[in-house]
FILUM-25098 format. One record per residue (C-alpha): y, x, z; residue in one letter. Coordinates in steps of 0.02 Angstrom, whole numbers, padded with zeros to 5 digits, always signed. Layout:
! residues N
YXZA;...
END
This chain:
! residues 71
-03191-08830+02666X;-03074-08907+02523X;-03033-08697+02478X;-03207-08685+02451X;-03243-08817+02347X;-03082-08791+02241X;-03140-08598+02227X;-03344-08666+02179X;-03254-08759+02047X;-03138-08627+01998X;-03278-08517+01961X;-03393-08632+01889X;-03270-08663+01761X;-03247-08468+01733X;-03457-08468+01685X;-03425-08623+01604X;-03305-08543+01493X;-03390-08347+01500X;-03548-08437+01437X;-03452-08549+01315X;-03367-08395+01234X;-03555-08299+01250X;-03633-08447+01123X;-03498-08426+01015X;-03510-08252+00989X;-03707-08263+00948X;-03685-08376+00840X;-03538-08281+00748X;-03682-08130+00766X;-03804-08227+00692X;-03697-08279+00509X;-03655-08107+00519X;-03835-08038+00506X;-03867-08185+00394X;-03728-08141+00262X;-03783-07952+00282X;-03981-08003+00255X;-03890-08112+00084X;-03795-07947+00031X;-03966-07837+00044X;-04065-07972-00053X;-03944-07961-00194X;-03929-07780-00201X;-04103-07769-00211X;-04129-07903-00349X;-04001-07793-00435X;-04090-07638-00407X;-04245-07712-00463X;-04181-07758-00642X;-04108-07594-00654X;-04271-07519-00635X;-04352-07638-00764X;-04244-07590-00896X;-04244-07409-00846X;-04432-07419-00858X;-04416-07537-01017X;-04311-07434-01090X;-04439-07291-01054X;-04590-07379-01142X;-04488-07434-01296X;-04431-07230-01317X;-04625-07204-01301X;-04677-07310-01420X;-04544-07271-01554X;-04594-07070-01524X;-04780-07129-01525X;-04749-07224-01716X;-04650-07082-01767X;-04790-06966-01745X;-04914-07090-01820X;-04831-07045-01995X;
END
C-alpha cells in the first residue's frame, strides 16, 4: 500500500513538473509571436513611408513636367 502511494506521488510530481514546464513554454510561445507581431508592425510602418515618398516623389515629378509644359 505505502509503494503505491509513494509511486501516486512520484507521478503526480512528474505532471506536476510536465505541466509546469508545458506553461512555461506557452508563455515563451506567446512573447515569441508577440515580438514577431512587433517586428511585422514596424516593417510595415517602414514600408508604408517608403511608399509615400515613392508616390510623393511621383506627384512632385508630375507637377514639375506639368509647369514645364505650361511655358
Amino acid at each position: 500500500m505505502k509503494q503505491i502511494a509513494q509511486q501516486n506521488a512520484q507521478q503526480a510530481a512528474i505532471l506536476g513538473a510536465m505541466r509546469a514546464d508545458g506553461l512555461k513554454q506557452q508563455q515563451s510561445q506567446d512573447l515569441a509571436n508577440v515580438n514577431l507581431t512587433n517586428i511585422s508592425r514596424s516593417v510595415d510602418g517602414q514600408n508604408q513611408a517608403k511608399q509615400q515618398e515613392t508616390v510623393g516623389q511621383g506627384f512632385q515629378n508630375y507637377r514639375t513636367a506639368a509647369k514645364a509644359r505650361l511655358f
